[in-house]
Kinemage of the C-alpha trace (Angstrom):
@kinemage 1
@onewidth
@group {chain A} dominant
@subgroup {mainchain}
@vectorlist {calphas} color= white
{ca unk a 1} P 0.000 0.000 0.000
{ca unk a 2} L 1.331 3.261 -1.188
{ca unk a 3} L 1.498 6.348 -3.754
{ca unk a 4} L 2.795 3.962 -6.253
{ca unk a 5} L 2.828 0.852 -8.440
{ca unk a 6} L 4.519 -2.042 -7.316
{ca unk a 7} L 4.900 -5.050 -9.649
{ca unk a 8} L 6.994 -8.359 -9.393
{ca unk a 9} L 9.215 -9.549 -12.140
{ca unk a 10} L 10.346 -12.693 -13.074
{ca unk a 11} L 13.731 -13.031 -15.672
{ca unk a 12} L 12.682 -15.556 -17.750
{ca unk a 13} L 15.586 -17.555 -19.396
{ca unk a 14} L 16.012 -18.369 -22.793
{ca unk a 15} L 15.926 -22.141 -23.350
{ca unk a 16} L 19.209 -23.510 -24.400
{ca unk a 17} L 19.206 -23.638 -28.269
{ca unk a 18} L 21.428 -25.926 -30.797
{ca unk a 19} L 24.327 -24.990 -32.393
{ca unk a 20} L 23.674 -22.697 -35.033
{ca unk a 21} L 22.418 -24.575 -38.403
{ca unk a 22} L 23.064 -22.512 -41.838
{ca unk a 23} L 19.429 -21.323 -41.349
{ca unk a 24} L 20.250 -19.644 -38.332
{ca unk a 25} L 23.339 -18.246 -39.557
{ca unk a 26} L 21.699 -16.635 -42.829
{ca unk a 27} L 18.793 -15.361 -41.184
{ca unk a 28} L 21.727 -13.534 -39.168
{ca unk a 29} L 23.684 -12.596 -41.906
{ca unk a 30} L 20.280 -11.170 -43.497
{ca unk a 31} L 19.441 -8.951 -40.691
{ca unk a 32} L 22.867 -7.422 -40.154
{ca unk a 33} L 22.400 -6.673 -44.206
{ca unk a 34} L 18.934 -5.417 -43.601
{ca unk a 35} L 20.194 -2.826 -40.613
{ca unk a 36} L 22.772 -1.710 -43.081
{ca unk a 37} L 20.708 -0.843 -45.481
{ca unk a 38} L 18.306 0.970 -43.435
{ca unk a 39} L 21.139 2.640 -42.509
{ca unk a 40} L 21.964 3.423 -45.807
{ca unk a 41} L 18.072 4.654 -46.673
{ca unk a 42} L 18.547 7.251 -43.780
{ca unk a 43} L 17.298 5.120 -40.858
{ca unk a 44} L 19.087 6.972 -37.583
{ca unk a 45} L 21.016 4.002 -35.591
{ca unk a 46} L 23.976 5.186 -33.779
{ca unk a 47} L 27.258 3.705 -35.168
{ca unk a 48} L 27.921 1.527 -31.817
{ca unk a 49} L 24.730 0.049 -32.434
{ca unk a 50} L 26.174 -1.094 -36.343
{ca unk a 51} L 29.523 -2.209 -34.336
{ca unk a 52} L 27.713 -4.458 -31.780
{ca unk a 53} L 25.266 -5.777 -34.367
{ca unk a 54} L 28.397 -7.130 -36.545
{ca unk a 55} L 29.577 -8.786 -33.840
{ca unk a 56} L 27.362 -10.616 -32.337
{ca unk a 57} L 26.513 -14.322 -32.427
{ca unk a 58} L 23.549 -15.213 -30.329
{ca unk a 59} L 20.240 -14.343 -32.665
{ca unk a 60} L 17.825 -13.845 -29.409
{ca unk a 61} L 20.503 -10.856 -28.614
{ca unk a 62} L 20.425 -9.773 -31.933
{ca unk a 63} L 16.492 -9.873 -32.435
{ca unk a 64} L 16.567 -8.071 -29.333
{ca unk a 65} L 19.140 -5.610 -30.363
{ca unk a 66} L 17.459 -4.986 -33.398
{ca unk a 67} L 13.958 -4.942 -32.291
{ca unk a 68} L 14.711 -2.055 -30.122
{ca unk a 69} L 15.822 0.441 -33.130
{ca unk a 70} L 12.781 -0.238 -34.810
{ca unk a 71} L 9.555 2.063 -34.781
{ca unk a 72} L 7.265 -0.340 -33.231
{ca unk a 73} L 3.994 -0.243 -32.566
{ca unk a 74} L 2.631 -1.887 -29.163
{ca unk a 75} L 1.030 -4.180 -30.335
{ca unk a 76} L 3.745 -5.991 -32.600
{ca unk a 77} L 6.325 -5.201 -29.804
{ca unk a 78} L 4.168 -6.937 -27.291
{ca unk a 79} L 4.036 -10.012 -29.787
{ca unk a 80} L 7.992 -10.179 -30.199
{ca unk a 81} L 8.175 -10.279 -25.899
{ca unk a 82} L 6.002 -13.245 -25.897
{ca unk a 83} L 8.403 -15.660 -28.560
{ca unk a 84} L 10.425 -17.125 -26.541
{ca unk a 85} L 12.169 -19.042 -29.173
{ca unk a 86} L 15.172 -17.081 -30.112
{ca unk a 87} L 15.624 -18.176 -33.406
{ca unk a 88} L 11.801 -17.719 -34.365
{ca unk a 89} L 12.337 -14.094 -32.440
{ca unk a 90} L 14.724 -13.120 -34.782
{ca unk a 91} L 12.242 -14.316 -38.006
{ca unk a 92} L 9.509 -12.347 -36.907
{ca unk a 93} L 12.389 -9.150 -35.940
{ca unk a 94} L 13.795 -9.740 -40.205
{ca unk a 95} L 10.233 -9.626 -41.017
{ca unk a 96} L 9.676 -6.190 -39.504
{ca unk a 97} L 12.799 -4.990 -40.372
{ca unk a 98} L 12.113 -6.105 -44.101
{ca unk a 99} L 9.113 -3.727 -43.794
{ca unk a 100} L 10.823 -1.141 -42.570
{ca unk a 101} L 13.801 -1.076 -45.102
{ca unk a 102} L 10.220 -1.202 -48.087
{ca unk a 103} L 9.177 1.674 -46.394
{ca unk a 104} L 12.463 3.861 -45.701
{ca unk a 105} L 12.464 2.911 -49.789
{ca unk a 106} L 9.652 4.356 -50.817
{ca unk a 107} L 9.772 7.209 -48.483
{ca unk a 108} L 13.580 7.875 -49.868
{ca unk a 109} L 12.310 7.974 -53.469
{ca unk a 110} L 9.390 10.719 -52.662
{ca unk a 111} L 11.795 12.308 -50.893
{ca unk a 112} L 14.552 12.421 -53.928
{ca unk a 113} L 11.474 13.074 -56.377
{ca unk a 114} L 10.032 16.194 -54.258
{ca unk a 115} L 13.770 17.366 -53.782
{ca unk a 116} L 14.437 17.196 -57.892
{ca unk a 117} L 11.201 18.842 -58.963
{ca unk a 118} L 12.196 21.690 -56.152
{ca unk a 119} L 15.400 22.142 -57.645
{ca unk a 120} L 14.368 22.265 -61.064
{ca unk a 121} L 11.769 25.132 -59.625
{ca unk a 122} L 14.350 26.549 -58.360
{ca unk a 123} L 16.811 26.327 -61.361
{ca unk a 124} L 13.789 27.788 -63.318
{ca unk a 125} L 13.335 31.087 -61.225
{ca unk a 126} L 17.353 31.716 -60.956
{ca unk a 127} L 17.295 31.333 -64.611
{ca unk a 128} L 14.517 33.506 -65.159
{ca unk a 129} L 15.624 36.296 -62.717
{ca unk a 130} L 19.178 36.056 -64.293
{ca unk a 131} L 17.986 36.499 -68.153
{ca unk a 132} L 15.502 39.735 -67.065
{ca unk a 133} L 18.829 41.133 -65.164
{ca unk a 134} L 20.916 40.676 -68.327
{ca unk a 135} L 17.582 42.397 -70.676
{ca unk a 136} L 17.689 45.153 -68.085
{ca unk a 137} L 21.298 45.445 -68.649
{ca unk a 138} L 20.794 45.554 -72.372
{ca unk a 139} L 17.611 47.793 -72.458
{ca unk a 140} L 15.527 44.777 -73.336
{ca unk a 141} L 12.818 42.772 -72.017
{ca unk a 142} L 10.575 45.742 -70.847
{ca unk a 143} L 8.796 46.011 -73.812
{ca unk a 144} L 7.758 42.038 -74.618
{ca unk a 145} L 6.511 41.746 -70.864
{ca unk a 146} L 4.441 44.819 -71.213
{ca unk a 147} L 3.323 43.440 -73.976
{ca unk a 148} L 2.122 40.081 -72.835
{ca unk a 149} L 0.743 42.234 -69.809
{ca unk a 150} L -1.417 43.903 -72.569
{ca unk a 151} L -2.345 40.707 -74.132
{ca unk a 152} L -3.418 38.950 -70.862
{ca unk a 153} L -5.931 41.761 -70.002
{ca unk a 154} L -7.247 41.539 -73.604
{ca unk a 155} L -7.904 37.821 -73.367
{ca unk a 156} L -9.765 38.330 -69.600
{ca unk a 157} L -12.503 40.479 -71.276
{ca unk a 158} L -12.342 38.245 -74.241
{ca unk a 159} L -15.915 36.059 -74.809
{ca unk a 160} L -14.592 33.444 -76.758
{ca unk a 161} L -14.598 29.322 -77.027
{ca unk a 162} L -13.014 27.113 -75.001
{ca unk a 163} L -10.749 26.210 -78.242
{ca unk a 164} L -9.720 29.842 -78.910
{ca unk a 165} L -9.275 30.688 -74.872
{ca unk a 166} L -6.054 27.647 -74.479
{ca unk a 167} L -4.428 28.482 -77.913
{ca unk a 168} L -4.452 32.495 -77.259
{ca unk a 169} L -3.672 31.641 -73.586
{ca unk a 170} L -0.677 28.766 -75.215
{ca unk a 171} L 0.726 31.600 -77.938
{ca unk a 172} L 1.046 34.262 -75.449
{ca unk a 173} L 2.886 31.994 -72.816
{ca unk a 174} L 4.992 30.992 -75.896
{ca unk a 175} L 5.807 34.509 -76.423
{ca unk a 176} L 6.733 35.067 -72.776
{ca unk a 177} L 9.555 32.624 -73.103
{ca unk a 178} L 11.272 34.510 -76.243
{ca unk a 179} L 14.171 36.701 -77.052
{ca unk a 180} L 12.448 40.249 -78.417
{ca unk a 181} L 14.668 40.315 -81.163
{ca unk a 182} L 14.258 36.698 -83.047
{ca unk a 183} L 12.124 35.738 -86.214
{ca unk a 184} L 9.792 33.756 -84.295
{ca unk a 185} L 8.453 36.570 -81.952
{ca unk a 186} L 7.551 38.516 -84.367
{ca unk a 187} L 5.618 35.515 -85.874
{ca unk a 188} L 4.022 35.031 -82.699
{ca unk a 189} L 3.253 38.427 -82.234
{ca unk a 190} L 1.337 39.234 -85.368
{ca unk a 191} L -0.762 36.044 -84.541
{ca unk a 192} L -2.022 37.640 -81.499
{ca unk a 193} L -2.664 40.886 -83.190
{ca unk a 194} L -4.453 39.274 -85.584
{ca unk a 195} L -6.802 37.118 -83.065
{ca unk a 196} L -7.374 40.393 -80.394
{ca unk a 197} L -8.431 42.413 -83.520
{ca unk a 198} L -11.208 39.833 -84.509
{ca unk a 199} L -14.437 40.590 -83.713
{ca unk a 200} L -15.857 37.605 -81.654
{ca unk a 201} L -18.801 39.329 -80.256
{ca unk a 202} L -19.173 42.863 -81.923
{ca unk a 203} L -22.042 42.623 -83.614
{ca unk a 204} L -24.172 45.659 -85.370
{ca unk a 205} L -28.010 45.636 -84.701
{ca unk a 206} L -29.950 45.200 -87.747
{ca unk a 207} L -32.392 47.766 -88.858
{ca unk a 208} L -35.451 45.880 -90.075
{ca unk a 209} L -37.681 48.834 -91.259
{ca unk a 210} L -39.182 47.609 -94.879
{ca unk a 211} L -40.301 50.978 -95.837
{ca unk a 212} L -37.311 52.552 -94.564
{ca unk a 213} L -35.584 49.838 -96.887
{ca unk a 214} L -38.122 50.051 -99.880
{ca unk a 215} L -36.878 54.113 -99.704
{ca unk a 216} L -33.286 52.831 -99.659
{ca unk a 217} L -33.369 50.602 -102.558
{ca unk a 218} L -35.499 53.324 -104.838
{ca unk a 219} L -32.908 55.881 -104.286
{ca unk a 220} L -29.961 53.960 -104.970
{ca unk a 221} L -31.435 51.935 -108.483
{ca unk a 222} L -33.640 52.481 -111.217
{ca unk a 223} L -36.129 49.877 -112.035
{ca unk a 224} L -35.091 46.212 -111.048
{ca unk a 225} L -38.761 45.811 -109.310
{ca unk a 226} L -38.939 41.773 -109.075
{ca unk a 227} L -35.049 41.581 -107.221
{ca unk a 228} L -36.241 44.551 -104.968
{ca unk a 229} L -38.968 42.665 -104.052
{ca unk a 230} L -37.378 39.292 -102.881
{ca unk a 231} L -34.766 41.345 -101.233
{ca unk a 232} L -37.742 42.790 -98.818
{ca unk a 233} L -39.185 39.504 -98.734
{ca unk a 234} L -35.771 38.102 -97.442
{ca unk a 235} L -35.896 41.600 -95.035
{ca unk a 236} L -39.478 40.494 -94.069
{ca unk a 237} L -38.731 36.860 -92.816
{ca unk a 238} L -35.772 37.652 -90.996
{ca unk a 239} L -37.563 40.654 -88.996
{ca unk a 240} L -39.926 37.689 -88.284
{ca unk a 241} L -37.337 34.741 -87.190
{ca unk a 242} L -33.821 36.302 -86.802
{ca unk a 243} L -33.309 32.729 -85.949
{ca unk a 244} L -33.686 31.539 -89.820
{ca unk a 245} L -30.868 30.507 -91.672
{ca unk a 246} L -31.566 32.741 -95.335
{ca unk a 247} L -30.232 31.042 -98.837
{ca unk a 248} L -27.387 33.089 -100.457
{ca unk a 249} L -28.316 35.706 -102.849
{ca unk a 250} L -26.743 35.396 -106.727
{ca unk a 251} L -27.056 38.213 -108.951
{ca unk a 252} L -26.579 37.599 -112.327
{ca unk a 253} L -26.512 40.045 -115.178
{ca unk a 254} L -24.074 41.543 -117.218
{ca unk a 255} L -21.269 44.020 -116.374
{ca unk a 256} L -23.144 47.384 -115.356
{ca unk a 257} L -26.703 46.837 -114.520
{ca unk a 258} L -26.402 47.892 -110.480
{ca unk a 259} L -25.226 43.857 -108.262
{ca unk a 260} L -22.675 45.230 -106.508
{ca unk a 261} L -23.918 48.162 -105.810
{ca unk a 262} L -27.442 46.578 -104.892
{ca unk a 263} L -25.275 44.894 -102.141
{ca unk a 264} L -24.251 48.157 -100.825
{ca unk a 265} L -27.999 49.181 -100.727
{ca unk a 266} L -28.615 45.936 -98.923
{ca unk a 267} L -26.462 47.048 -96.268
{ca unk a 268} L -27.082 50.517 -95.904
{ca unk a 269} L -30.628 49.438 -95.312
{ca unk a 270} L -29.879 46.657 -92.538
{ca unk a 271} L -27.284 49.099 -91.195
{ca unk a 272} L -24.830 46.937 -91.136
{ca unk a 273} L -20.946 47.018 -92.552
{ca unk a 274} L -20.228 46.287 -96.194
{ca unk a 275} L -17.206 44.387 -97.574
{ca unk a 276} L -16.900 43.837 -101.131
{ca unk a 277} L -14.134 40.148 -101.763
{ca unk a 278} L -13.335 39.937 -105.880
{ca unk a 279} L -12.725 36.325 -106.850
{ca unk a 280} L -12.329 37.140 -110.417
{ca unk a 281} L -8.773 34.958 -111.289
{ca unk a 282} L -8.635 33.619 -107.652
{ca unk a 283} L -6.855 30.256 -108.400
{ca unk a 284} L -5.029 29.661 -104.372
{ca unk a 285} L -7.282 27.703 -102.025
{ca unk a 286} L -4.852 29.825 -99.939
{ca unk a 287} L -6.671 32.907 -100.709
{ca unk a 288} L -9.815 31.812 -99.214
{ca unk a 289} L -8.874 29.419 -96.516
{ca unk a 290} L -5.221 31.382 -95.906
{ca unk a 291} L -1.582 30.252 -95.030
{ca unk a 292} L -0.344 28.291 -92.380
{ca unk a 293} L 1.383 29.880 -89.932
{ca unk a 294} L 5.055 27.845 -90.853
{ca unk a 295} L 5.541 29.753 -93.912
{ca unk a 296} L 7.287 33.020 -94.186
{ca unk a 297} L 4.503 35.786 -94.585
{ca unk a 298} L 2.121 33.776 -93.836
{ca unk a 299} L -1.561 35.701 -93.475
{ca unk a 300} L -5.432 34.830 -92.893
{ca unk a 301} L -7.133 34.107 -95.814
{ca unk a 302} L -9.257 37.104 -97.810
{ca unk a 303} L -12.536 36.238 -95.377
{ca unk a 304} L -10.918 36.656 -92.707
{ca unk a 305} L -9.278 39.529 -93.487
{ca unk a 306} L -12.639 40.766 -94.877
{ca unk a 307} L -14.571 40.264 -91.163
{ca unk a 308} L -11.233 41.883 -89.427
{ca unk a 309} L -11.898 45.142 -91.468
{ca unk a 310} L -15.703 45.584 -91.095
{ca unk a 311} L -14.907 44.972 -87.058
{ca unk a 312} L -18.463 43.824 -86.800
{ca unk a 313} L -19.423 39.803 -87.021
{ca unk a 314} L -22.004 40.403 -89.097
{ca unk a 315} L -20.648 42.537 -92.006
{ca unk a 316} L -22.946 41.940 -95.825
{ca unk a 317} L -20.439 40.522 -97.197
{ca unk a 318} L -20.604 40.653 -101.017
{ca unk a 319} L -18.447 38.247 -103.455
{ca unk a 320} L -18.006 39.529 -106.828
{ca unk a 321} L -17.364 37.298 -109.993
{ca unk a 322} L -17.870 33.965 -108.421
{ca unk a 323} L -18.650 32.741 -112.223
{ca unk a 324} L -14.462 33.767 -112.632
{ca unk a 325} L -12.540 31.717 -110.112
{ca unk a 326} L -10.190 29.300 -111.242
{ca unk a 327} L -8.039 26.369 -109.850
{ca unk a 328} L -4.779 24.298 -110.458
{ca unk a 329} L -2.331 22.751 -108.801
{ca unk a 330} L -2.635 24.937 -105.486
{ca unk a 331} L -6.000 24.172 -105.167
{ca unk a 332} L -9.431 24.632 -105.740
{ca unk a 333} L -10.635 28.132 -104.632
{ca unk a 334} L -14.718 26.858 -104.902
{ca unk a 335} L -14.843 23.904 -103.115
{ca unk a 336} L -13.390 26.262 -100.479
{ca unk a 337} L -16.234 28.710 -100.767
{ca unk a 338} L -18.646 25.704 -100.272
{ca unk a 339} L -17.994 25.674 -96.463
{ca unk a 340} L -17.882 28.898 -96.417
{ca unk a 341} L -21.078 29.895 -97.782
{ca unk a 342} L -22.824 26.567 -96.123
{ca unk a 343} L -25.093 27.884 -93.157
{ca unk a 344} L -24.562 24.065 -92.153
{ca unk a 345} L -20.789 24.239 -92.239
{ca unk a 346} L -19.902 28.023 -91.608
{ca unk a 347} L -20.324 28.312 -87.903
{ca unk a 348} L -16.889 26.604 -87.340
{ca unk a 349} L -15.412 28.417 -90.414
{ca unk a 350} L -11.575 26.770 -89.786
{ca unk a 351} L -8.917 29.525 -91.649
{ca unk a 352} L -5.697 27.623 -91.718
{ca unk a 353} L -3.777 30.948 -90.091
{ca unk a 354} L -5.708 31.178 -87.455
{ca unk a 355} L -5.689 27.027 -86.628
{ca unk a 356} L -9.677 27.653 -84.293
{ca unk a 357} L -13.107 27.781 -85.379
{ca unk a 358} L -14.449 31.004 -86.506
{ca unk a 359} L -18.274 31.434 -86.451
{ca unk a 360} L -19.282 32.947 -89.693
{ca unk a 361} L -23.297 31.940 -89.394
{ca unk a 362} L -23.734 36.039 -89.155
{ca unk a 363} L -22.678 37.125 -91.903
{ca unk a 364} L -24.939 37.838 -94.796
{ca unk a 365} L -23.415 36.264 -97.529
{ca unk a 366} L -23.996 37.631 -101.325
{ca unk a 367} L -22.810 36.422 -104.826
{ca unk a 368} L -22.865 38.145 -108.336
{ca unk a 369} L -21.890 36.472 -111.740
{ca unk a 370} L -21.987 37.578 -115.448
{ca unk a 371} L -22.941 33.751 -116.099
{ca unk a 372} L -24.244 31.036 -114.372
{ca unk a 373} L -22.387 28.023 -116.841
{ca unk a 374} L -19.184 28.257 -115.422
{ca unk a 375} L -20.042 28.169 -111.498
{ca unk a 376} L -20.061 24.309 -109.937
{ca unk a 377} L -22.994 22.715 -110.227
{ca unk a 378} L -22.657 21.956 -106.187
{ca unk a 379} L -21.830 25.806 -105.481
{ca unk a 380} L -24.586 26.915 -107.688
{ca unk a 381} L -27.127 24.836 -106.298
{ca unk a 382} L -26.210 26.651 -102.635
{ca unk a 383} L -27.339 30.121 -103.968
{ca unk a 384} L -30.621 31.693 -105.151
{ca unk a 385} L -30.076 32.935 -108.338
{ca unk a 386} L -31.780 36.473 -108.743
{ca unk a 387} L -31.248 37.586 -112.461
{ca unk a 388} L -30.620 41.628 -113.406
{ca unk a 389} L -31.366 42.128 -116.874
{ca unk a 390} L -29.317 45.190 -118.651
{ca unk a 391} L -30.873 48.546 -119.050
{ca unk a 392} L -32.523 49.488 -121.872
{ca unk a 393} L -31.839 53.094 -123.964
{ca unk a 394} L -35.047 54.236 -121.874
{ca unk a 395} L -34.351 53.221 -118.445
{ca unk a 396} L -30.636 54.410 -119.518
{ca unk a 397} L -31.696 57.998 -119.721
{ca unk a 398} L -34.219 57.540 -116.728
């Protein structure tokens, strides 16, 4: 009876074992290999520890030895007090020093893996800091980096696809990693210039007023009354479904008589931009679909170019002399315009500059031809064909 524990012990002696067999003297051999290497994986056991540990013969000393610079847990220490075999002592000791030595392992590799990607980090950011103090040094740097500043806010307030959004947000993190002064910054540059001045989302509002339009169309031509009336008719059904995808217009009448400048008319009266494309002698796919962006000079294609200029998404967008384009061995220039002029196709209008989708389903598309016989029978039969007969010495002097 008093403030404390008491407890009795009882030294409980090993039973006499046999001379060691060559079982018992590998499974020593293995566990003075296996403290070694846990050693060697970082494992702290102090070097008298190592010393002893060689020397030794007796494997219950040994397991014991070795079981107490291990990170037990309770339970399997507990276990280990109650073999009293020394020989199967030491087993169970290799087989939780085997573990631990698996473990040190894996936790070594992590360990090297975390430190290498750190470094490399780190490698990264000395580099980084070393070439902006050598483009301070030479007056250089300032400008690209205010530039890609400029670029970055541009592409925040940008409303654009998913598609467009990673290759701007890939080009300009291209361009961050560039010297100023080489060939392929430039390159870059004029690429991002060229998507930033797009217009995505500008779009003009269309002024639907028919007798507004009617006023438009008698001031600007004489005569012509059957193509002024489907052109109203067209301006009719889209005040009543905006939603409606329109066929394209085709005039077709000799040199003289008023298309293009019926197209003008047309625009004036929707309020919206005009943009006149000639495709008289147009033989180059290129032309239409443009270059890509690994040749020298390399540009958007004339449609592109076309919607940049009107800076509205919804331009009229007249193409003269669609009854002249050619093709050879570059390519074939009509086939081209199929997808362009396709209301099933030209949402994801794909110029080969600009390598994204560009939604053309806005624009108002409109032909005009001299002749209908030399215009593909597959781009003709995309088009309604409004015919503008010539003046006569009357209407002439009217």
């Amino acid at each position: 009876d008093g403030p404390y524990y008491s407890a009795k012990v009882k030294v409980i002696k090993e039973p006499k074992e046999l001379p060691m067999d060559i079982e018992a003297e590998a499974l020593v051999r293995n566990v003075r290999d296996g403290l070694d290497e846990a050693s060697t994986l970082g494992k702290n056991i102090p070097p008298e520890i190592m010393i002893i540990a060689a020397n030794v013969e007796e494997p219950g000393r040994l397991a014991d030895l070795t079981a107490a610079n291990l990170e037990l847990k309770v339970e399997e220490a507990q276990a280990l007090l109650e073999v009293k075999s020394p020989f199967m002592r030491l087993k169970k000791v290799y087989e939780l020093l085997t573990k631990e030595v698996e473990l040190l392992g894996v936790q070594s590799k992590i360990s090297t893996e975390a430190k290498g990607e750190m470094d490399k980090l780190q490698k990264e950011f000395f580099l980084k800091q070393q070439m902006k103090a050598i483009q301070k040094e030479l007056g250089e740097g300032n400008e690209i980096q205010e530039e890609i500043s400029s670029y970055t806010k541009k592409l925040k307030k940008l409303r654009v696809a998913k598609e467009v959004r990673e290759e701007l947000t890939k080009q300009i993190s291209r361009l961050s990693q560039m010297h100023p002064e080489s060939a392929e910054t430039a390159v870059v540059r004029n690429y991002l210039d060229w998507m930033f001045d797009l217009p995505w989302n500008r779009t003009t509002i269309d002024n639907l007023d028919l007798i507004k339009a009617k006023k438009i169309l008698d001031e600007d031509h004489y005569g012509l009354n059957k193509v002024k009336e489907r052109i109203l008719e067209y301006l009719g059904v889209r005040k009543l479904s905006k939603k409606i995808k329109g066929p394209i217009m085709c005039f077709v009448g000799p040199p003289g008589v008023g298309k293009t400048s019926l197209g003008r008319s047309i625009a004036r009266a929707l309020g919206r931009k005009f943009y006149r494309l000639s495709l008289g002698g147009v033989r180059d796919e290129a032309e239409i679909r443009g270059h890509r962006r690994t040749y020298v000079g390399a540009m958007p294609g004339r449609i592109i170019q076309g919607i940049r200029r009107c800076s509205s998404n919804n331009p009229v967008f007249m193409m003269d002399e669609v009854d002249k384009v050619g093709s050879d061995f570059r390519g074939d220039p009509s086939s081209a315009l199929l997808e362009v002029l396709d209301p099933e196709q030209n949402y994801s209008f794909r110029d080969h500059y600009l390598g994204v989708p560009y939604d053309l389903s806005k624009v108002m598309f409109i032909t005009t031809a001299n002749m209908l016989d030399t215009i593909q029978p597959a781009f003709r039969d995309r088009m309604e064909i409004l015919r503008l007969p010539g003046y006569t010495e009357e209407e002439k002097l009217q």
